[in-house]
Structure formats: structure tokens, C-alpha cells
C-alpha positions as CSV (number, residue, x, y, z in Angstrom):
1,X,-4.5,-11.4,-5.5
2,X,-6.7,-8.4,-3.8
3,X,-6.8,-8.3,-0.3
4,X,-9.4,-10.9,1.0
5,X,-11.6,-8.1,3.2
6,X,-14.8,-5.8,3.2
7,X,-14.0,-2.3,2.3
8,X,-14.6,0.5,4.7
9,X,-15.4,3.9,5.1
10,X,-12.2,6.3,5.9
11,X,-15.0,8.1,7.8
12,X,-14.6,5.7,10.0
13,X,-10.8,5.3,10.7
14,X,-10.0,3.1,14.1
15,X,-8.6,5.1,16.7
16,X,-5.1,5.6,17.6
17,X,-3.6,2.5,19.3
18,X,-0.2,3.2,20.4
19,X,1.0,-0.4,21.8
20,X,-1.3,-2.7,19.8
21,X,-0.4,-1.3,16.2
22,X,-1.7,-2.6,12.9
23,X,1.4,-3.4,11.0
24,X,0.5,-4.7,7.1
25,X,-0.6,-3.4,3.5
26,X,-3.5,-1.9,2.5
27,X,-5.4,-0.9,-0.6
28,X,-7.5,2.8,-0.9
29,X,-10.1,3.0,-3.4
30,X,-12.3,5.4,-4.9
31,X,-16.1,5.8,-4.7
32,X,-16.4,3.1,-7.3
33,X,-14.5,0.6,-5.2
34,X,-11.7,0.9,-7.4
35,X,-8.3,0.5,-6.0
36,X,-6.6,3.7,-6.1
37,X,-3.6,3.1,-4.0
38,X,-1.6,0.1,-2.7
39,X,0.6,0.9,0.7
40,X,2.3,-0.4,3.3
41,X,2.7,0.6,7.0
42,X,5.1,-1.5,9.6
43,X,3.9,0.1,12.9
44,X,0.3,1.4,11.9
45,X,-1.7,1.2,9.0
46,X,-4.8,3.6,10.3
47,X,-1.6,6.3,11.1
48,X,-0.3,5.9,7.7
49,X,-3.6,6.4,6.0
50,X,-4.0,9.5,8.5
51,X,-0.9,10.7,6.6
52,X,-2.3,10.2,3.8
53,X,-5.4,12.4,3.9
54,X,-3.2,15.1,5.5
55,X,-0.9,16.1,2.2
56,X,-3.2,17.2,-0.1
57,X,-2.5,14.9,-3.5
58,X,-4.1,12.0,-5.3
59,X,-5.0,9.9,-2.4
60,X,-6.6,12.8,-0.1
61,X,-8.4,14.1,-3.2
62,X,-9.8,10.6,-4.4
63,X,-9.9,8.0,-1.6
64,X,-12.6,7.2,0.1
65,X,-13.0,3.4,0.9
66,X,-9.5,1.3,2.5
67,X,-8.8,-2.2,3.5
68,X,-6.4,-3.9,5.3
69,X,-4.4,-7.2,5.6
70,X,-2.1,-8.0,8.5
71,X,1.5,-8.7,7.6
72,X,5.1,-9.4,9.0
73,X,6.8,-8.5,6.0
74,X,4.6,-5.5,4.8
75,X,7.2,-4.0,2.0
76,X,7.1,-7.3,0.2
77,X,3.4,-7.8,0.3
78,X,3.2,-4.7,-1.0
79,X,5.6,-5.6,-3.9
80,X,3.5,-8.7,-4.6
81,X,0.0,-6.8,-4.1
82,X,1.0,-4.1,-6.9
83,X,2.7,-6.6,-9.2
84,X,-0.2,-8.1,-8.9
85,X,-2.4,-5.5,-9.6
86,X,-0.3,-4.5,-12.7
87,X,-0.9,-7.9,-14.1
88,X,-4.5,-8.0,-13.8
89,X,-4.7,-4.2,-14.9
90,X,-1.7,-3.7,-17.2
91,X,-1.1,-0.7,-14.8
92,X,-0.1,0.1,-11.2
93,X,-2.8,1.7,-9.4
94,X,-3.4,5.5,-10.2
95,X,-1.9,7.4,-7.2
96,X,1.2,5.0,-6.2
97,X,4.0,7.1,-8.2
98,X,6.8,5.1,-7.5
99,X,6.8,1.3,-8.0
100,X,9.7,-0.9,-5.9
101,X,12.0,-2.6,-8.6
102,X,11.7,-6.3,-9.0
103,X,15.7,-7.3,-8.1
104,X,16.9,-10.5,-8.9
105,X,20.1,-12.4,-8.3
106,X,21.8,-10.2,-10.9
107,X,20.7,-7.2,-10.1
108,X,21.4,-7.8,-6.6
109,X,25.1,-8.8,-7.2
110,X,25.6,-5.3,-9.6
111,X,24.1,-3.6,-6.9
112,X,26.3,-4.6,-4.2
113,X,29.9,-4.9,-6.2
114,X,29.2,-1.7,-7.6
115,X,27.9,0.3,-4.3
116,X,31.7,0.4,-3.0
């Protein structure tokens, strides 16, 4: 499922808040309202997207609309928004290059009795 909120313009990027952060996931689309990029941020989501249009790349080259969803556990919404978005789509969105792996109990156990 999308995130539930109006697109805006990265024209118009909140201020810096230093205390009162916006931890949670976001999604960057194109002109077209297409998502581009799925993300997450655990202090500040505006900050992050600054970082973003810094490094010149996909998402500083094609991004130009964002929105935002609050969240406590931002790396797992963001696992669930692109699985999500590669179900619908076939596809992850165009600019995220690396995809979290889906872990289950297996994989979990190999990974921990054979990281000694």
C-alpha cells in the first residue's frame, strides 16, 4: 500500500528542525507522480531528502514531488512499502539500487550459526 498523503513540491522542503525531527519513510516521484524512490530516515526525513538532492544520481536528476508517512520502525516500513511496490509493479522503484532481503526463520538461524 502507497503512502496515504498529498504529494509535494521538493521546492518547498520544511525547514530544518533539530529537536522535533520527522522520523518515517517516504516515497520521491517524478514529474508524472510516479514513484521514483522509496526511503527511509530515523531522525529526519526532510534532512535525508536534502542528502539526496546533494549527490548528483537518479534521485537528484529525477525527483521532483516527495511524501511522507510517520513511523517508529522506519526500516521495516520501508521493507513493506517496496515489497509492496514490487508486487503491484513487478519491479522496485527505478532509483532504489539495493533492495533489503526478505529473512525468514531459516535464513535468520544460517545467518547467525554461520557469522562465528
Amino acid at each position: 500500500m502507497p503512502i496515504a498523503a498529498r504529494w509535494r513540491s521538493l521546492d518547498r522542503l520544511p525547514a530544518p528542525r533539530g529537536r522535533d525531527a520527522l522520523p518515517g519513510v517516504y516515497e520521491l516521484a517524478d514529474a508524472d507522480r510516479c514513484v521514483i524512490y522509496i526511503g527511509q530516515s530515523a531522525t529526519d526525513v526532510p534532512n535525508r531528502l536534502r542528502q539526496h538532492l546533494a549527490k548528483d544520481g537518479c534521485v537528484a536528476q529525477r525527483a521532483v514531488f516527495w511524501r511522507y508517512r510517520f513511523s517508529r520502525i522506519p526500516q521495516a516500513d520501508e521493507a513493506d512499502l517496496l515489497a509492496a511496490h514490487a508486487v503491484r509493479h513487478g519491479r522496485v522503484p527505478a532509483c532504489n539500487a539495493a533492495v533489503p532481503l526478505v529473512r525468514g526463520a531459516r535464513r535468520r538461524w544460517v545467518e547467525r550459526s554461520t557469522s562465528r
